[in-house]
N, C-alpha and C positions, 0 to 999 in steps of 0.2 A: 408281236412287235409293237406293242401299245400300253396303255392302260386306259380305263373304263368305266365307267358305273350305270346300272340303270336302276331308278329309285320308283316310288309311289308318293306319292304327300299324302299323308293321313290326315291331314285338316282340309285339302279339298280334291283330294282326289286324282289331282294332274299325275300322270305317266312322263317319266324325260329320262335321255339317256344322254352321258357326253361321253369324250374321247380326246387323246393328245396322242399322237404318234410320232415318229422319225419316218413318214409315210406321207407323198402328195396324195393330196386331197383325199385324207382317210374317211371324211364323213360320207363318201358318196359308195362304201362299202360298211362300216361297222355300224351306224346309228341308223335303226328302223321304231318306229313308236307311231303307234294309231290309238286315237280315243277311242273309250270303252272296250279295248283289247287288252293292249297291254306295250312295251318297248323290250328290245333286243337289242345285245352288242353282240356282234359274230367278227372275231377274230383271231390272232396267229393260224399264219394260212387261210386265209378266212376265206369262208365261203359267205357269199352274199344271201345265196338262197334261203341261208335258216330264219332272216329277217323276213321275206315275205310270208313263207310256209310257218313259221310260229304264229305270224300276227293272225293268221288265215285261221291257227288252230285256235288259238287262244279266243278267236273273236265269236267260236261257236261253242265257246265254257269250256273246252278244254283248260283246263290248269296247267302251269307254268311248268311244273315239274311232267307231266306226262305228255304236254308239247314237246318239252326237250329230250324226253326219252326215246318217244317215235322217233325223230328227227337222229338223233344220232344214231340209232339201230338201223339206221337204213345208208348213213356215212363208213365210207371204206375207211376215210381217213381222220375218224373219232380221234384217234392218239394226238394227234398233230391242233386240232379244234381247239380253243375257248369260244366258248359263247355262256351267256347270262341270258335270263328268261325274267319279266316280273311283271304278272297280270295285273287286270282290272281292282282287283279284289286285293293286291298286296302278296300272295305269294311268289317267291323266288324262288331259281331254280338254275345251279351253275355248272356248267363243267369247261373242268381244266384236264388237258390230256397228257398223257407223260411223256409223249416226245415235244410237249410245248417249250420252249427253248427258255432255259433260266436266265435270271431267275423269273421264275413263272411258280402265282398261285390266285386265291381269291380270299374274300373276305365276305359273313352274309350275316343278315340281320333279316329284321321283319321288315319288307317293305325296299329291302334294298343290297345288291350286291355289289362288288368291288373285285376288278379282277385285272390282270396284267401279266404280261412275258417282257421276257428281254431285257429284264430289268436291271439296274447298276446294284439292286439289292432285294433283299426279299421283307422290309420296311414297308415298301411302298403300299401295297392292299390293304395292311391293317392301317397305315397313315389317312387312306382317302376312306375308311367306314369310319375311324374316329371324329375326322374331322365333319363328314356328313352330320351325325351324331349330334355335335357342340356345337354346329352351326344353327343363324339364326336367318330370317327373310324370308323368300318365296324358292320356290322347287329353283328356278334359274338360280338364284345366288345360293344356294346349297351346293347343287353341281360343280359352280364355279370355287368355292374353297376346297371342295371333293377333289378337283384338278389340280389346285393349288397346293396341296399337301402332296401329293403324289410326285408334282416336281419336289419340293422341298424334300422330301424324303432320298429322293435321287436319283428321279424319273427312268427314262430309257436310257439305256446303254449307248446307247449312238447320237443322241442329244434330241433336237425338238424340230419340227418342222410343221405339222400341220394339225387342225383341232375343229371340233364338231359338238354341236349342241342340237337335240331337239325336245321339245314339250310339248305336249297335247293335252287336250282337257282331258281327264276323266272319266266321263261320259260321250257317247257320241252324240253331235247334236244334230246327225244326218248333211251338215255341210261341211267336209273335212279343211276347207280351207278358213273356218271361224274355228276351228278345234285348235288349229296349232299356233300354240303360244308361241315360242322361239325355232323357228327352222335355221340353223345358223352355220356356217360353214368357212373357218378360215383353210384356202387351200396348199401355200405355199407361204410361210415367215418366220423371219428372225426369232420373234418372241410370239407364238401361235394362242398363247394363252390371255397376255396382253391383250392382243387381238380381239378374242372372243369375247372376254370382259368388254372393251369397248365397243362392241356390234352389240353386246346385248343392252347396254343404256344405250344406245339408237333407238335398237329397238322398242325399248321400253316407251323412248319419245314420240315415236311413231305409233305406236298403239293408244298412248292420250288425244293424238289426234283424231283416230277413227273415235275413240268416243265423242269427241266435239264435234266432226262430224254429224253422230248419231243426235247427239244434243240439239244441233243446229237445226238437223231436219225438226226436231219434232216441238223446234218454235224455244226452245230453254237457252237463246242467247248467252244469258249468265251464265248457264254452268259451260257451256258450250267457251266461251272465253276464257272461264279457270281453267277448262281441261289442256287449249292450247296455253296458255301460262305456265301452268305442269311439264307440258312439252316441252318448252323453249328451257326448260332448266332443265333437261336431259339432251337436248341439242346442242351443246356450245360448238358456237360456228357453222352453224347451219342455219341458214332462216329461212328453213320451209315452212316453220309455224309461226313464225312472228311474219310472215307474206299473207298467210289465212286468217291471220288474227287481222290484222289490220284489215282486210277486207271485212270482216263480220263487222269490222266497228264500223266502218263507215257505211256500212247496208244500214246500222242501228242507228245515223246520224251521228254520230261521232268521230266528224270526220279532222279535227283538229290532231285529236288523236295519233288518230290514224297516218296523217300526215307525217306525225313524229315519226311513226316505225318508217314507213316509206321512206323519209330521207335519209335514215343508220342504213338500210340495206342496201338501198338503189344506189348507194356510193361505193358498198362492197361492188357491187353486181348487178350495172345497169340494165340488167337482162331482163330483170323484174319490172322495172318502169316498162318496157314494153308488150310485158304479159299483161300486165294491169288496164292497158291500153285494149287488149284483146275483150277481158270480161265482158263488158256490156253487151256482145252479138250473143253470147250463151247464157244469159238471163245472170251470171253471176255478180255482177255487181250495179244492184238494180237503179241506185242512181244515174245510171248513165254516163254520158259523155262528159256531162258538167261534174260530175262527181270524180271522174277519173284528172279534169280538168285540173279541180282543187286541191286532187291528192299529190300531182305533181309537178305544181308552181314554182317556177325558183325561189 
């Protein structure tokens, strides 16, 4: 009752699997993906299980294809199953079963599968492996045209309701929560793909921040300033990074600046003039009282 894909990026490696269903909250059953393993869609009828128990095989070299073999040999109700398998390493490994309710089939490449039930047509899998294909950007905006063709084709049968993205690095870097790129989960909308397209430039925003962050710590103000500048042009209408940004400037004496952002926002949401007001007991805005004084003068 979905359609699917889970791919490999052969220029650097990331693992990510998405999803659109006529299904609340389908991400918290078909999309599994660990770095240096591999990702999994388990669905029509789906059983969750094949999600942890593949990544568990996959992550001790078992191969996509003989993860997915054990795994169904041991299911009463294989016939009924889709699930899609694709390792560390790029191979793939899919099955469609034949009580999967039509239209139902997949589509497979190197590095990548496409699969779906319930479909208004049997278009749609070869739709989202061409489009994966012709598509250009990073494994997330891949995915997200993979989605986009599948509706365009003629998605599910019973129309749209919820949608699911995850990406992981590649490799494991032993901290699983630096691994994943996109954990993304729209659970209940109108338009679930829309959605997901725009949580993922959030997110994207949100991830220039941690590098400023990281910037910041390790004394590179400047880049540290471009990174949140990056941000704030993936933010529109949010000024969580133009609230950090102006802090770094005025930590760096540039509190004129600084002042500027403060009054665009503090007008949205005088909430900020009084977090600002808090920094100096936690060493964050190390001018102090006087500093906070000048940022928010009439």
């Amino acid at each position: 009752m979905t359609y699917s894909i889970v791919a490999r990026d052969a220029s650097t490696g990331e693992l990510g699997v998405a999803v659109q269903s006529h299904w609340f909250s389908v991400g918290s059953v078909v999309t599994w993906a660990e770095a240096g393993a591999g990702a999994v869609a388990t669905q029509s009828f789906a059983e969750p299980a094949y999600g942890p128990k593949g990544l568990a095989l996959m992550r001790l070299g078992v191969d996509a294809q003989a993860a997915l073999t054990a795994l169904l040999s041991a299911d009463e109700l294989r016939a009924r199953r889709q699930v899609a398998f694709v390792d560390a390493n790029g191979a793939v490994a899919v099955h469609t079963g034949d009580q999967c309710i039509a239209a139902a089939g997949h589509a497979i490449a190197e590095g990548v599968s496409t699969q779906a039930n319930m479909m208004r047509n049997d278009r749609v899998w070869p739709a989202m492996l061409e489009a994966f294909h012709t598509s250009s950007g990073d494994l997330a905006e891949r995915l997200l045209t993979s989605l986009d063709a599948a509706e365009a084709a003629g998605g599910d049968v019973r129309g749209r309701q919820s949608a699911a993205m995850l990406v992981v690095a590649g490799a494991s870097s032993g901290q699983p929560w630096r691994d994943r790129r996109f954990d993304l989960r729209v659970d209940d909308s109108a338009d679930p793909l829309g959605e997901l397209r725009r949580l993922v430039t959030i997110n994207r925003g949100y991830h220039r921040m941690d590098i400023a962050e990281e910037r910041e710590v390790a004394g590179d103000v400047a880049g540290a300033l471009a990174e949140y500048e990056a941000a704030r042009a993936f933010l529109s209408g949010n000024d969580e990074a133009t609230f950090w940004s102006a802090v770094l400037m005025a930590d760096a004496g540039r509190v004129d600046e600084a002042r500027a952002l403060f009054d665009k926002i503090t007008v949205r949401e005088p909430g900020w003039a009084e977090l600002v007001r808090r920094l100096p007991d936690t060493g964050l805005l190390r001018g102090g009282r006087s500093v906070v004084e000048e940022l928010l003068a009439p």
